[in-house]
C-alpha positions in Angstrom: 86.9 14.9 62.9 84.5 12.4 64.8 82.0 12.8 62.0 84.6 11.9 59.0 85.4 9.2 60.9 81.9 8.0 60.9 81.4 8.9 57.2 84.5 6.7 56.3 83.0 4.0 58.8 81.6 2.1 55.7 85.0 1.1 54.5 87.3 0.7 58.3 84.8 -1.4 59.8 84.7 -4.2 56.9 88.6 -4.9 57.7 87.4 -6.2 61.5 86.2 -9.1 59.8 88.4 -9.5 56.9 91.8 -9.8 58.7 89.8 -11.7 60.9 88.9 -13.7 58.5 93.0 -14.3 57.2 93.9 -15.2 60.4 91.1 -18.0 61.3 90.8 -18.8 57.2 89.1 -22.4 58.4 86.1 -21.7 57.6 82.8 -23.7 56.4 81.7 -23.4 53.3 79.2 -20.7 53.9 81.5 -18.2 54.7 82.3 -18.0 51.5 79.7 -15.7 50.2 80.4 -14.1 53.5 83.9 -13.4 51.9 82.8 -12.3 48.9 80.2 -9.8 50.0 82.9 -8.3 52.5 85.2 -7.8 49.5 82.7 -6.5 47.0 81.8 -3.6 49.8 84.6 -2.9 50.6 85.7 -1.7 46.5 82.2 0.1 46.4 82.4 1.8 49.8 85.7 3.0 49.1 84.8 4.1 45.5 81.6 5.6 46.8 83.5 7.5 49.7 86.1 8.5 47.8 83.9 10.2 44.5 81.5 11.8 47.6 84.7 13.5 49.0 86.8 14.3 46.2 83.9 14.6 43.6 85.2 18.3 42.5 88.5 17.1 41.1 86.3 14.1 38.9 84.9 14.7 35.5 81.3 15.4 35.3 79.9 12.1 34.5 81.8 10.5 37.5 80.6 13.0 40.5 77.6 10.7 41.6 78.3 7.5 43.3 74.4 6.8 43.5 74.4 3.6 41.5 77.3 2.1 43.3 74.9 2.1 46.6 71.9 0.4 43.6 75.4 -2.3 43.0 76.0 -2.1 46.8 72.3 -3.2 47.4 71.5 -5.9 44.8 74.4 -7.4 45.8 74.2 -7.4 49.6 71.0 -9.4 49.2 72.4 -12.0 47.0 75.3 -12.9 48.6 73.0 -13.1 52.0 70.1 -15.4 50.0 73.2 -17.5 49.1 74.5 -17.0 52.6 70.8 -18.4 54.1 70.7 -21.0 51.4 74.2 -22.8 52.4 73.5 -22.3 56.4 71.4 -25.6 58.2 67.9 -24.6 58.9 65.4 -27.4 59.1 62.1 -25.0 58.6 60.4 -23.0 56.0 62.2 -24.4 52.9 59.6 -23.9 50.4 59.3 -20.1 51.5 62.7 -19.4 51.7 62.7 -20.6 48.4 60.4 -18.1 47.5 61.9 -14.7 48.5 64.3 -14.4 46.1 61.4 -14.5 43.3 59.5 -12.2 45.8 62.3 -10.3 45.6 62.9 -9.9 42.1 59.3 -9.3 41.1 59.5 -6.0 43.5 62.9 -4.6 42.2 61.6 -4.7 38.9 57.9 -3.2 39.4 60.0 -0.6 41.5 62.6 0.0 38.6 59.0 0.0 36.3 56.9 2.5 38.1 58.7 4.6 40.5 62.4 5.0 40.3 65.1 4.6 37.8 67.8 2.8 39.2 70.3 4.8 36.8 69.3 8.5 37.7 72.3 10.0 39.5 70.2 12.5 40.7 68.2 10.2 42.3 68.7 7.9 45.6 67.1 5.1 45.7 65.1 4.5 48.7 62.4 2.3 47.8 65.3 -0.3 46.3 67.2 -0.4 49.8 63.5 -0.8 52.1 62.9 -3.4 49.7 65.8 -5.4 50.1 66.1 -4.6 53.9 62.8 -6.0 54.2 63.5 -9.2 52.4 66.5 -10.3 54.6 64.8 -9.3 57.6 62.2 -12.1 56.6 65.4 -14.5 56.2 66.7 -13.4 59.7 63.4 -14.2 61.2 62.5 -17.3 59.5 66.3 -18.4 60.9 65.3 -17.8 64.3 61.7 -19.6 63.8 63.2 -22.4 62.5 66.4 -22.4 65.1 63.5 -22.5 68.3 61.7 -25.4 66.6 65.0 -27.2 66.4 65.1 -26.5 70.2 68.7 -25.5 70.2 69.9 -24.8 74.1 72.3 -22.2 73.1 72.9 -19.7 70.3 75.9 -18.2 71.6 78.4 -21.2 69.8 76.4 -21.1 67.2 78.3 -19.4 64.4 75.5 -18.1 62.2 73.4 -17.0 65.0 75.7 -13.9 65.2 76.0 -13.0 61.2 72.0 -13.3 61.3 71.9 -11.5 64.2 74.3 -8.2 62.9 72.3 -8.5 59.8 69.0 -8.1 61.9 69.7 -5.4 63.8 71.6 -3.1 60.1 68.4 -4.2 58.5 66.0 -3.3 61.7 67.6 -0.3 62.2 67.6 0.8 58.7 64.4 0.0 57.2 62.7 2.7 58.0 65.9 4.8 57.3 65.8 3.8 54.1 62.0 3.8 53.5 62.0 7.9 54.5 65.4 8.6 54.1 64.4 10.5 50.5 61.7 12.5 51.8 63.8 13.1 54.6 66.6 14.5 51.9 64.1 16.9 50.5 62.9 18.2 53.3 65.5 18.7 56.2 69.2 18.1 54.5 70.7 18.1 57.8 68.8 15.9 60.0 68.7 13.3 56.7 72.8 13.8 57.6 72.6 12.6 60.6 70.3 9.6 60.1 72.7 7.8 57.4 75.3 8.3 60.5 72.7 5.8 62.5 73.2 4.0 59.3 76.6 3.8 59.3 76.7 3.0 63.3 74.1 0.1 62.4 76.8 -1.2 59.4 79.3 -1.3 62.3 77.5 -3.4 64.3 76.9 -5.5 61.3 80.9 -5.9 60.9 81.9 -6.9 64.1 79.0 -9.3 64.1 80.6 -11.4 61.2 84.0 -11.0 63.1 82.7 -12.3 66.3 81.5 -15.2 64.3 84.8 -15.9 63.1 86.0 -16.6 66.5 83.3 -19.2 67.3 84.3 -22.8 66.8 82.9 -24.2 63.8 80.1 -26.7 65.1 80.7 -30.2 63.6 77.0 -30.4 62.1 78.3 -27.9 59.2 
């Protein structure tokens, strides 16, 4: 029972912050893609939960829910670039800049060369360590650029716990992600039980972005 729980974590944890979010709606402006990231999970979560559990009564061409985790993952990273873009950080402009492009350039050569982002056979690994290592550079260029600015306290500071959920899913999961495949091939079960770490890492992520909710909206934003 624990273990279904855990499996279906990917869709109850994103309602911590979205109720959340319903009853403290004054937010700044960057919680906007916030919102929309939250909202966009939650219909592929549940879609993706639901064919991985019920997959025998579906037709045939509907039993994989591989490409809604390639969705999941594109999107993730683009509503977090426009996350980072909107939030006040005084440092590395010109790289921040950058990563998208970065970005881009290695989804497609991955797409090109090693895996086909449309095989439902296939997971794709190399997609989710890229873009797990791309918003861990965000995260950390956020906390370079937060220590230059000398700030005395992170703890009001409402993006400093989004960034900080979002460091510790991608952290965790980056090397999940980068042998999770392997991993698949060679021992089913223990692969199992690492997407559970996953999952527990996705929860943190949640009530990060809730307990940001509650932290009064500092009048530099």
């Amino acid at each position: 029972m624990l273990q279904v729980v855990l499996d279906w974590s990917e869709v109850w944890a994103l309602f911590f912050p979205l109720i959340t979010y319903y009853l403290h709606d004054r937010q700044p402006d960057y919680f906007k893609a916030i919102l929309v990231y939250l909202w966009v999970a939650l219909v592929l979560n549940l879609s993706g939960d639901l064919i991985g559990d019920f997959k025998r009564y579906l037709p045939s061409w509907l039993q994989s829910n591989l490409i809604l985790y390639v969705i999941h993952s594109i999107f993730r990273f683009v509503c977090f670039t426009y996350f980072f873009s909107l939030i006040r950080q005084s440092y590395f402009v010109r790289l921040r800049r950058l990563i998208p492009f970065l970005y881009l350039l290695f989804v497609i050569l991955n797409y090109m060369f090693l895996e086909d982002y449309l095989d439902q056979n296939h997971l794709s690994g190399n997609l989710f360590t890229i873009e797990a290592y791309f918003l861990l550079i965000y995260c950390l260029l956020y906390y370079l650029s937060k220590l230059r600015d000398n700030i005395e306290s992170f703890w009001d500071d409402q993006p400093f716990w989004i960034v900080t959920g979002l460091s510790i899913y991608v952290v965790i999961n980056f090397f999940i992600f980068l042998f999770y495949v392997p991993l698949i091939q060679e021992n089913i079960n223990l692969a199992e039980k690492m997407w559970s770490i996953h999952n527990l890492a996705y929860i943190i992520l949640c009530l990060s972005i809730t307990k940001a909710i509650y932290v009064p909206i500092r009048p530099i934003y």
